[in-house]
N, CA, C and O of each residue as an XYZ file, in Angstrom:
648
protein
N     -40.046     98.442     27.615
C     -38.980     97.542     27.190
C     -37.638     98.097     27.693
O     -37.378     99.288     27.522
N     -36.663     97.158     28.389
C     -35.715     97.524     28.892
C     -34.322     97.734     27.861
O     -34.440     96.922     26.943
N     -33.426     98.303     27.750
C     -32.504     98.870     26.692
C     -31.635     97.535     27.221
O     -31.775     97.073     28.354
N     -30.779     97.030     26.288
C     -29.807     95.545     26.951
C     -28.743     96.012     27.719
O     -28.057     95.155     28.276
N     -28.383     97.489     27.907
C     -27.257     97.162     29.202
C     -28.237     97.349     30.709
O     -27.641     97.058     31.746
N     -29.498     97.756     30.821
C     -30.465     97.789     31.669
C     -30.888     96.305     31.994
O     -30.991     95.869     33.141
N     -31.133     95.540     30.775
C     -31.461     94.616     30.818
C     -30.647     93.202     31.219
O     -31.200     92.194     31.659
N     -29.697     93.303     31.054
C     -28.673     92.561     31.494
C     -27.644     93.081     32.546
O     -26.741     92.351     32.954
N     -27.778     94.125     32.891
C     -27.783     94.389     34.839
C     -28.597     94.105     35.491
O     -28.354     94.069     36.698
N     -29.725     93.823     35.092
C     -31.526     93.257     36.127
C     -30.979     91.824     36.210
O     -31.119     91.160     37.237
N     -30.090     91.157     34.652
C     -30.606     89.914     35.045
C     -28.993     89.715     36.195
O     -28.915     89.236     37.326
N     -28.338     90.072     35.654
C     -26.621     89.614     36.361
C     -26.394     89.778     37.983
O     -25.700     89.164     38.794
N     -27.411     91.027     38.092
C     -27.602     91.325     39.854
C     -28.724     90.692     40.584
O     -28.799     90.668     41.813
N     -29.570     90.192     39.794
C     -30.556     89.206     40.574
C     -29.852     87.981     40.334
O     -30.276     87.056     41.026
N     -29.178     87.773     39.785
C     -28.372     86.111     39.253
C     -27.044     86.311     40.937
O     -26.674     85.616     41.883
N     -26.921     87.012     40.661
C     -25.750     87.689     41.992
C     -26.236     87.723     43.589
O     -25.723     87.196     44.576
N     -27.466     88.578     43.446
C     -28.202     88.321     44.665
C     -28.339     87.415     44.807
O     -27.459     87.018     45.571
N     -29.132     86.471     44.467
C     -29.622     85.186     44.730
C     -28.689     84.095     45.073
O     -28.824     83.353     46.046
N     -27.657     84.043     44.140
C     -26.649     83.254     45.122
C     -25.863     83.557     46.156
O     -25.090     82.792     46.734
N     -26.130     85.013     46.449
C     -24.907     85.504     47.711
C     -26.089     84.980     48.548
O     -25.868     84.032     49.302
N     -27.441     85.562     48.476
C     -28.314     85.660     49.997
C     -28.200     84.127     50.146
O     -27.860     83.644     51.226
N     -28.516     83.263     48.941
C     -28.230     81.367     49.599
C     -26.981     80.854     49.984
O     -27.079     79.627     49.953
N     -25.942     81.167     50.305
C     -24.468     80.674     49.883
C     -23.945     81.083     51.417
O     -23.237     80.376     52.134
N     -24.519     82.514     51.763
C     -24.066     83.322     52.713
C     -25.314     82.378     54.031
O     -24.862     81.988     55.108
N     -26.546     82.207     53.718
C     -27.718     81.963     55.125
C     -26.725     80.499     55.367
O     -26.208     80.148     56.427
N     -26.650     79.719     53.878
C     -26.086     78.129     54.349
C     -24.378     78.214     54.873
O     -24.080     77.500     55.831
N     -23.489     78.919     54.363
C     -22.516     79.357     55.595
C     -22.924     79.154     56.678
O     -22.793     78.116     57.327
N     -23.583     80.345     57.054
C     -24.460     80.432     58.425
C     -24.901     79.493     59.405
O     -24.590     79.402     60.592
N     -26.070     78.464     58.359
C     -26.523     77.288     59.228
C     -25.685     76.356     59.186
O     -25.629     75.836     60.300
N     -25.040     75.905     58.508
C     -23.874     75.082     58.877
C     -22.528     75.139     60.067
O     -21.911     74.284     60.702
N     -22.475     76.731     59.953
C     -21.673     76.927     60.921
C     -22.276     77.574     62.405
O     -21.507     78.121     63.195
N     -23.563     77.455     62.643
C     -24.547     77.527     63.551
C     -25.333     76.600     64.362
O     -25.606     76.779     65.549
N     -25.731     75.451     63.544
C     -26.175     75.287     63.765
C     -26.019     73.438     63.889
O     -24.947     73.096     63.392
N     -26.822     72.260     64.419
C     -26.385     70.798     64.253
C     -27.785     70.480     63.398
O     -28.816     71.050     63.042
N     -27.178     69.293     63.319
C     -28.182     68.939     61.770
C     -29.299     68.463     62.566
O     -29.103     68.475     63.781
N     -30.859     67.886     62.002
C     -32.107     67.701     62.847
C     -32.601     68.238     64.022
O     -33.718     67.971     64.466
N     -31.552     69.224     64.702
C     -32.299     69.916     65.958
C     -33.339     70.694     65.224
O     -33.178     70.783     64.006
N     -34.307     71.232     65.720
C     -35.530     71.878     65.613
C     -35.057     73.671     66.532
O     -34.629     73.987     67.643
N     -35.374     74.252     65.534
C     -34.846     75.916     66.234
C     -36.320     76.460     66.137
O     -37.095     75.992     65.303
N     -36.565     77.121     66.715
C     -37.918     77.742     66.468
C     -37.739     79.064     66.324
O     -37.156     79.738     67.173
N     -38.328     79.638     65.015
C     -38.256     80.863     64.774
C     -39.206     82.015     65.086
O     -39.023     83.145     65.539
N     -40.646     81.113     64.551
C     -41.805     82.018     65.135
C     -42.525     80.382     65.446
O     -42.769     79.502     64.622
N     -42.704     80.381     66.680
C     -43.422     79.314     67.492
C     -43.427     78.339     66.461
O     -42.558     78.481     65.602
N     -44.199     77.393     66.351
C     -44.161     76.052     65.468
C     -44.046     76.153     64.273
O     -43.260     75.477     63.608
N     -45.128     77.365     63.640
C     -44.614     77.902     62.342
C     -43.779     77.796     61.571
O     -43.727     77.118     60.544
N     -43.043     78.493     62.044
C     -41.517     78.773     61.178
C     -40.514     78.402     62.101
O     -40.475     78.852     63.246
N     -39.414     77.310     61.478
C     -38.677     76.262     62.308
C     -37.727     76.273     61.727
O     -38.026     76.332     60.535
N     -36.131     76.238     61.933
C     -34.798     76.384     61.338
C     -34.675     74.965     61.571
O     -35.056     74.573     62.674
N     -34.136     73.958     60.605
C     -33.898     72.614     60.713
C     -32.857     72.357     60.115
O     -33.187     72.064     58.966
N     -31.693     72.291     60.237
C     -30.430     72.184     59.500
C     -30.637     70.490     58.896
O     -30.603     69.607     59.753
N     -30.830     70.116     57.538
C     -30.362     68.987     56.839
C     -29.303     69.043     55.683
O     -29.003     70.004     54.974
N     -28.929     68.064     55.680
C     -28.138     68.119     54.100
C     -28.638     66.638     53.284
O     -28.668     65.440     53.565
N     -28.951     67.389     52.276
C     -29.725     66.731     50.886
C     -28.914     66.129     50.119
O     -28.216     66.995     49.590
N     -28.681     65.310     49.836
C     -28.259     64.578     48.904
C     -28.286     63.886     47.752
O     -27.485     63.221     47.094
N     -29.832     64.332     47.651
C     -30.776     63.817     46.858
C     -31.817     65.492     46.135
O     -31.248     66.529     46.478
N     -32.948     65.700     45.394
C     -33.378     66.761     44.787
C     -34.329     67.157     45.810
O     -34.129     66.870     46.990
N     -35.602     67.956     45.328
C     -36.603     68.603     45.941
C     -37.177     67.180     47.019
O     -37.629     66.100     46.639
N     -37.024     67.516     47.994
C     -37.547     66.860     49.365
C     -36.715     65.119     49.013
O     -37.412     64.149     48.716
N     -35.384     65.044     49.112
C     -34.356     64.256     49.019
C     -34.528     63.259     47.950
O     -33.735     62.336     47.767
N     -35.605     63.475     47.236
C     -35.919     62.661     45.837
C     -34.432     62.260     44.959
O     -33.568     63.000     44.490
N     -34.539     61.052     44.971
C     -33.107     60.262     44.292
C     -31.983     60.713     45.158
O     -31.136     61.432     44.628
N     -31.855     60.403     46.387
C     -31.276     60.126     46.896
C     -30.208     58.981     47.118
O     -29.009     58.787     47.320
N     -31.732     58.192     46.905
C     -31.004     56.897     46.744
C     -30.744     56.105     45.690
O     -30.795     54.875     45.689
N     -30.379     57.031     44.511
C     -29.907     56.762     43.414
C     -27.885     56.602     43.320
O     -27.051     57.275     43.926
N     -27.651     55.345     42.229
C     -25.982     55.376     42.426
C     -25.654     56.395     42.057
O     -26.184     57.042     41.154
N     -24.685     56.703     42.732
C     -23.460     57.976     42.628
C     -23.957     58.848     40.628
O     -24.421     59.925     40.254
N     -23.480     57.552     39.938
C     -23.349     57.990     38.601
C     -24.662     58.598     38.011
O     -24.730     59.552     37.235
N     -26.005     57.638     38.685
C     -27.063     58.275     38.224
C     -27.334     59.685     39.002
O     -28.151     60.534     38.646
N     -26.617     59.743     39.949
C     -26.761     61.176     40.747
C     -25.971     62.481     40.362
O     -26.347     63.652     40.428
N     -24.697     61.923     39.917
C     -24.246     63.154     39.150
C     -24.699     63.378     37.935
O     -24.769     64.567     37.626
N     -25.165     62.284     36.824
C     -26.091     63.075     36.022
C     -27.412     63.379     35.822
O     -27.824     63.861     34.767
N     -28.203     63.092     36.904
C     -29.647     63.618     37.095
C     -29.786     64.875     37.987
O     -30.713     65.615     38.316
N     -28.329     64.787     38.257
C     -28.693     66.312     40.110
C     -27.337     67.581     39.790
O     -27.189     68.645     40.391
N     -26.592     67.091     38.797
C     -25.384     67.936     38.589
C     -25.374     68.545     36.781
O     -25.462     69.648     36.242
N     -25.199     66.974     36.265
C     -24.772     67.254     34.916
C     -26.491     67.935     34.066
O     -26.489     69.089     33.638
N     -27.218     67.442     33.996
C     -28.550     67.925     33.597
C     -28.590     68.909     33.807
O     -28.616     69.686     32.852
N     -28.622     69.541     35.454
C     -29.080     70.828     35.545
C     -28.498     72.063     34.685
O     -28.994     72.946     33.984
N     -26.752     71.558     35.225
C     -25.833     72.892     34.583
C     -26.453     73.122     33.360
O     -26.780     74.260     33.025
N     -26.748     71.614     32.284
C     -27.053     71.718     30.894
C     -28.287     72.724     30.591
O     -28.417     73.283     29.502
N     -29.173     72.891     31.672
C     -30.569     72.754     31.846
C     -30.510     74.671     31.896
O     -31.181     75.484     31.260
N     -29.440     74.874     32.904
C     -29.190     76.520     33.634
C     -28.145     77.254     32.487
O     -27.873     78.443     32.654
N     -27.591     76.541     31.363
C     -26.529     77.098     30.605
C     -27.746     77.598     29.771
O     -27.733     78.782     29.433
N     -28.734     76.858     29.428
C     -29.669     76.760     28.404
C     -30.821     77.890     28.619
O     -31.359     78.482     27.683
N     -31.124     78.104     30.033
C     -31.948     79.169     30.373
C     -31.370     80.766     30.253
O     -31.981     81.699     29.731
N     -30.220     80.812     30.791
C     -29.277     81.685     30.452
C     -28.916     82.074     29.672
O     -28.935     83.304     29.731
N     -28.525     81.694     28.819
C     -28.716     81.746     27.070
C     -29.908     82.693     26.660
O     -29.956     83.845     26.228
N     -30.743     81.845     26.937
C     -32.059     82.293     26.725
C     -32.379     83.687     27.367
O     -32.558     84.699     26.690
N     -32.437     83.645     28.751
C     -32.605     85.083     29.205
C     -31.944     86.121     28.567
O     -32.691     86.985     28.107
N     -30.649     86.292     28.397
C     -29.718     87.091     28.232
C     -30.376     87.647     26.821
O     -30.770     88.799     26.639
N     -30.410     86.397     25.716
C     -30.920     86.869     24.180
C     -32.388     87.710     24.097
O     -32.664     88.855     23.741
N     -33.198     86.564     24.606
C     -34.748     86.777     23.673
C     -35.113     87.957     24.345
O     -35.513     87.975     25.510
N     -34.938     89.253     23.394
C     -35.303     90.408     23.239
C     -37.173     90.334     23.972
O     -37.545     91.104     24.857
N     -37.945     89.411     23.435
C     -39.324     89.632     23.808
C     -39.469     89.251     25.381
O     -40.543     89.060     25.952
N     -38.666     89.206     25.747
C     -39.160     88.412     27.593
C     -39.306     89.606     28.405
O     -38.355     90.244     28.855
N     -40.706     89.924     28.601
C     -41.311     91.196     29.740
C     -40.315     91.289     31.091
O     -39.495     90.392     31.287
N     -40.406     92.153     31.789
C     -39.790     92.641     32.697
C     -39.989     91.374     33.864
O     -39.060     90.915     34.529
N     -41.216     90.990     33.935
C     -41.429     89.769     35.242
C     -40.846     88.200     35.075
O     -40.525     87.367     35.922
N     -40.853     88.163     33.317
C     -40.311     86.829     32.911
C     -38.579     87.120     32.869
O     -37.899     86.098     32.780
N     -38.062     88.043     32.911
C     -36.588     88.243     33.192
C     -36.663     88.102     34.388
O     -35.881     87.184     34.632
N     -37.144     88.454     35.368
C     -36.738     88.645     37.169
C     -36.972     87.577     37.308
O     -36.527     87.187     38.388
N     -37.710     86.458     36.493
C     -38.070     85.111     37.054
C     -36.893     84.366     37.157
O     -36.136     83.934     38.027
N     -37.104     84.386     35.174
C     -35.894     83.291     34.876
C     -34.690     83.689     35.735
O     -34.075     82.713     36.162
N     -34.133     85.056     36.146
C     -32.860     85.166     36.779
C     -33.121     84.801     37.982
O     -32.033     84.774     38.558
N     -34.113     84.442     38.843
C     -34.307     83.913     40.480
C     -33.953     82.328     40.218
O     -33.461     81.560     41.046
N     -34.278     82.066     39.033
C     -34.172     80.319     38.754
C     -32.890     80.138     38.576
O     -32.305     79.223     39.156
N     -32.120     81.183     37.554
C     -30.914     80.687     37.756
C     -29.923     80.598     38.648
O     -29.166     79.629     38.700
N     -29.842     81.819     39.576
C     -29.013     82.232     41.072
C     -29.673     80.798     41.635
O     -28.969     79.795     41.525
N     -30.645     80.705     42.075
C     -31.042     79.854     42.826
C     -30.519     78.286     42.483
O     -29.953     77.505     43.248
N     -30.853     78.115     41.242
C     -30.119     76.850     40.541
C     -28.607     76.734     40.641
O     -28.132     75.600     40.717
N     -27.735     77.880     40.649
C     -26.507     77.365     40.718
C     -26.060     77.644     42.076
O     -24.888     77.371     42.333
N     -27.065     78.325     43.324
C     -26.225     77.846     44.504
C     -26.571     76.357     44.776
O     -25.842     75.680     45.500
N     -27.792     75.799     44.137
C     -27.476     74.197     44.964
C     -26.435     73.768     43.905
O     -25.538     73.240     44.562
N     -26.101     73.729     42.594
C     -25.676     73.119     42.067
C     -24.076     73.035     42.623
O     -23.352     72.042     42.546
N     -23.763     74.221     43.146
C     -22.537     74.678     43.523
C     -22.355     73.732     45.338
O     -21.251     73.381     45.753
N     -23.452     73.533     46.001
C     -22.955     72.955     46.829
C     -23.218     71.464     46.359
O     -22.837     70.681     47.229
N     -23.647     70.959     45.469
C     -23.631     69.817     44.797
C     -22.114     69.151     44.469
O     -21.667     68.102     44.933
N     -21.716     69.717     43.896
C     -20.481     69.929     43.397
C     -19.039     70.143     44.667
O     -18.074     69.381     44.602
N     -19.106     71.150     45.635
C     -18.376     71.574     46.528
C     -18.650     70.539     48.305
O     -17.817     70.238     49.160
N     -19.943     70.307     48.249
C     -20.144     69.988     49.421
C     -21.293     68.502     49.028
O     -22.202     68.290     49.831
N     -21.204     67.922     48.256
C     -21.620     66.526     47.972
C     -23.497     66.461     48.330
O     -24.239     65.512     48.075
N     -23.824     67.601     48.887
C     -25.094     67.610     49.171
C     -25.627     69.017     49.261
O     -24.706     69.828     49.162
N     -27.112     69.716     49.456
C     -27.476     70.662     49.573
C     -27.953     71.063     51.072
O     -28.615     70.352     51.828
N     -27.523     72.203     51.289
C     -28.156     72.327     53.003
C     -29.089     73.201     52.638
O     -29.039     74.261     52.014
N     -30.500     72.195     53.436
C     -31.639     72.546     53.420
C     -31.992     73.336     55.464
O     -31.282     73.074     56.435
N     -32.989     74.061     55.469
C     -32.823     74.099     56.455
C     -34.328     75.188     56.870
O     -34.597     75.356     58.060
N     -35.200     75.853     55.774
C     -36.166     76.223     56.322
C     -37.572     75.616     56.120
O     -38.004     75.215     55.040
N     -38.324     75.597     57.470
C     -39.426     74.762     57.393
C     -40.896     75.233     58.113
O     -41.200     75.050     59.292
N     -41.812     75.968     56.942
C     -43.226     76.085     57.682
C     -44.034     74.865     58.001
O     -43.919     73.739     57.516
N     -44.904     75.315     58.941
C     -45.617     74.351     59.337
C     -47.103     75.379     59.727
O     -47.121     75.943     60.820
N     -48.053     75.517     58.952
C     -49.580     75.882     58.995
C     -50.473     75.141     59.671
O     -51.593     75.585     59.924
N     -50.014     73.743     60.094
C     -51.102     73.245     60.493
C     -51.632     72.143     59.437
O     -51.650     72.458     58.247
N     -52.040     70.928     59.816
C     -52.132     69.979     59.059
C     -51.745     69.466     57.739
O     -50.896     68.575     57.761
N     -52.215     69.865     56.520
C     -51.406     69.602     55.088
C     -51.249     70.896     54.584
O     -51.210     71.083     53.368
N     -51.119     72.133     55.677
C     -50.558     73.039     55.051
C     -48.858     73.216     55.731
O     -48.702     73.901     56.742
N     -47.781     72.596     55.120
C     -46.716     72.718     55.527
C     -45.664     72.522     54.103
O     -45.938     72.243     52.935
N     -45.084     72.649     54.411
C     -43.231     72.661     53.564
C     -42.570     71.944     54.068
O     -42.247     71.954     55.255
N     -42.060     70.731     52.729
C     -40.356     70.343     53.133
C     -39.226     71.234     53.829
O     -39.398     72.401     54.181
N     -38.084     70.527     53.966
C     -36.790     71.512     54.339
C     -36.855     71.797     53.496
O     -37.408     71.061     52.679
N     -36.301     73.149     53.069
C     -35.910     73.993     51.787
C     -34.977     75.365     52.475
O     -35.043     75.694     53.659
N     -34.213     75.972     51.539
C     -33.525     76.926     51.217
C     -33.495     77.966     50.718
O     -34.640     78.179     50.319
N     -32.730     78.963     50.429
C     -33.234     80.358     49.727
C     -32.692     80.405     48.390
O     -32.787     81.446     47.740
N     -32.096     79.314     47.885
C     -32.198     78.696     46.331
C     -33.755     78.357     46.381
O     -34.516     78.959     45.624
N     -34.227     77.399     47.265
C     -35.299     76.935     46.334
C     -35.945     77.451     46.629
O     -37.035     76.890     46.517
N     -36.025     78.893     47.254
C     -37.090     80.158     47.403
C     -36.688     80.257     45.943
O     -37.228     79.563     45.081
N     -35.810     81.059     45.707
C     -35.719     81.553     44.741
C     -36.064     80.937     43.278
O     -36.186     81.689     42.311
N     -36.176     79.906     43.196
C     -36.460     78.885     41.759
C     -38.155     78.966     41.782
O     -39.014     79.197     40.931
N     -38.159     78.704     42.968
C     -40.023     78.584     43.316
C     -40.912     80.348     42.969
O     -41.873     80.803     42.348
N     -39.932     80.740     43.746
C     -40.422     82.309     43.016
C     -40.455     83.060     41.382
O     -41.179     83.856     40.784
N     -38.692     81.944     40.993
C     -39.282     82.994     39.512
C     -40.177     82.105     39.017
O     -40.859     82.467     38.058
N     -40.339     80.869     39.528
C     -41.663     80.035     38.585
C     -42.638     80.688     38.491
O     -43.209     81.209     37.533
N     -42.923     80.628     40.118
C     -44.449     81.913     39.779
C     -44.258     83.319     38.989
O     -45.238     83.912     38.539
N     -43.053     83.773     38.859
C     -43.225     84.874     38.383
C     -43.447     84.802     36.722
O     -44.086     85.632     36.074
N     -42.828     83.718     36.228
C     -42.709     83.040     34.589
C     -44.540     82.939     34.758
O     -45.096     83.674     33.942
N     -45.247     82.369     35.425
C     -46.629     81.477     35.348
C     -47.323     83.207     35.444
O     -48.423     83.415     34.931
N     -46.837     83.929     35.884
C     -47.785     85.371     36.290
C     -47.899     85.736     34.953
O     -48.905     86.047     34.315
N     -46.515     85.644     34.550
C     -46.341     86.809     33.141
C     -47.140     86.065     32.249
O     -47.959     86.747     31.632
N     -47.125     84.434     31.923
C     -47.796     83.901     30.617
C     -49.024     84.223     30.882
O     -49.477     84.906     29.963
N     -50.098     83.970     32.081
C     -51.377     84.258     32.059
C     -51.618     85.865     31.966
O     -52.683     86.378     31.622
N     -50.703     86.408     32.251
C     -51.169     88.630     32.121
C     -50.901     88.467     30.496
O     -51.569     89.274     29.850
N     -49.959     87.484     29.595
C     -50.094     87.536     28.054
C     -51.162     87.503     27.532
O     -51.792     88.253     26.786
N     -51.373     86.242     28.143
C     -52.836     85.323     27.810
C     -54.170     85.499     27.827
O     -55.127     84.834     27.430
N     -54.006     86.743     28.482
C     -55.754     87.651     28.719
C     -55.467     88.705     27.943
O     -56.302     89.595     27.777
């Protein structure tokens, strides 16, 4: 069990990391790169695709009005990330893997929210491709990071659970 100034430096510097490494790559591809060209990173595989999202996970409600978009893609979330945060910071019982999670969800959650807010859309821009239905939307190193502490939240309940 981690002591709370241990414990709340794990979560504040992974909350920190996570939005510098997304904030700093989308700098980057924006100022690198044009939107829909195809970059190839490792042969077809792995492909740099500069988009901007306007809409959620793989441009979902996109084409929703303005109003339903700022409160399904802006106002919810913050509510959603104030609420997890909260949470992390307090509940004394959350194992070492369910803290590193929840804090990847939140860094990750407030760099899109932040280009939500700043830049009217999210720049998406990395894309595997395995070979037939093994591939990935555009995505980002926010939604690395959200996707990662999920699994890491889903690791810790089933290592409870046995």
């Amino acid at each position: 069990m981690l002591d709370k100034r241990k414990r709340n430096l794990l979560i504040t510097t992974i909350v920190f990391l996570s939005i510098a490494l997304d904030q700093i790559s989308k700098i980057w591809v924006r100022n690198n790169f044009e939107s829909y060209i195809e970059n190839s990173i490792i042969g077809n595989i792995f492909t740099l695709i500069k988009v901007e999202n306007t809409g959620a996970f793989l441009g979902m409600g996109s084409e929703l009005s303005e109003t339903l978009r700022i409160l399904l893609l802006i106002v919810l979330p913050i509510i959603v990330l104030i609420s997890i945060t909260i949470y992390t910071y307090i509940d004394k019982a959350l194992d070492k893997i369910s803290i590193i999670g929840f804090s990847l969800i939140i860094g990750g959650g407030i760099g899109n929210i932040f280009d939500r807010i700043v830049y009217g859309s999210v720049t998406d821009f990395l894309y595997l491709d395995f070979g037939g239905i093994f591939k990935t939307g555009i995505f980002n190193i926010a939604d690395l990071s959200v996707t990662t502490g999920m699994i890491l939240i889903l690791i810790s309940s089933f290592k409870k659970n046995s």
